[in-house]
N, C-alpha and C positions, 0 to 999 in steps of 0.2 A: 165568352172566351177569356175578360179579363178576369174571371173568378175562377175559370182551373189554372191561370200562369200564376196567378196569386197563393193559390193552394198549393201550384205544385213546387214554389219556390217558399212555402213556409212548409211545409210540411217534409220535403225531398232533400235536406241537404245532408251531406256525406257526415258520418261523426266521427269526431276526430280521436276518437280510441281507435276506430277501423287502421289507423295510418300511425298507430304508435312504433313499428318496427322503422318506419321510416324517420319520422320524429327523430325518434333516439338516435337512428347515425348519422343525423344530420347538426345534432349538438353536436356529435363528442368527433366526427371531422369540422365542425366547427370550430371546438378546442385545440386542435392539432394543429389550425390552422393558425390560431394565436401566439400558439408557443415559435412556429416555422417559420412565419412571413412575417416584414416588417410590416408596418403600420400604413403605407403607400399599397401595396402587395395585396394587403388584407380589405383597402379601401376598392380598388379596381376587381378586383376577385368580385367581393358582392355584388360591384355593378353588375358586373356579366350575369350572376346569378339573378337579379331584379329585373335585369333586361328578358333572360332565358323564362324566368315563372309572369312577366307580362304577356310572352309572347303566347304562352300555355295557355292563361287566362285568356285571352283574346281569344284565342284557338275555339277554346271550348265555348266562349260566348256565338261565336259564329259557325257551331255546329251544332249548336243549341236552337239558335233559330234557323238555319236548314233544316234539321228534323222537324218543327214546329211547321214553316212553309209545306213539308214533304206530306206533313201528316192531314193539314187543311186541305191538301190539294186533291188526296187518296179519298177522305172525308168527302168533300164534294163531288170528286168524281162514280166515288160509290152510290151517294144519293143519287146521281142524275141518274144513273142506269136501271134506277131502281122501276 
């Protein structure tokens, strides 16, 4: 089991060309947002933003492994019936 989460977190990760459209409007309202906000404005903005993409991260860490519990449990229940 430690040799397919090994595989499948080296071999499985997103590539970040996939997400260039988003990239890119996240520079350039990023720029907007230097020229608009002061420097207090621009500090609390990012927080929110680092809080909102932990909470994402987090997210998908724990439905990462519910799928993985869902799938060992399908897994064994399938063998037993067998």
């Amino acid at each position: 089991m430690q040799d397919i989460l090994e595989h499948l977190f080296r071999t499985h990760r997103p590539k970040r060309d996939k997400y260039t459209e988003e990239i890119n409007r996240i520079a350039a309202n990023e720029g907007m947002l230097k020229k608009d906000f002061n420097k207090w404005q621009r500090v609390r903005l990012l927080d929110i933003i680092d809080d909102k993409d932990l909470i994402a991260a987090k997210w998908a860490e724990d439905s990462f492994s519910e799928g993985v519990r869902y799938g060992v449990r399908f897994m064994v229940e399938a063998l037993n019936k067998e």
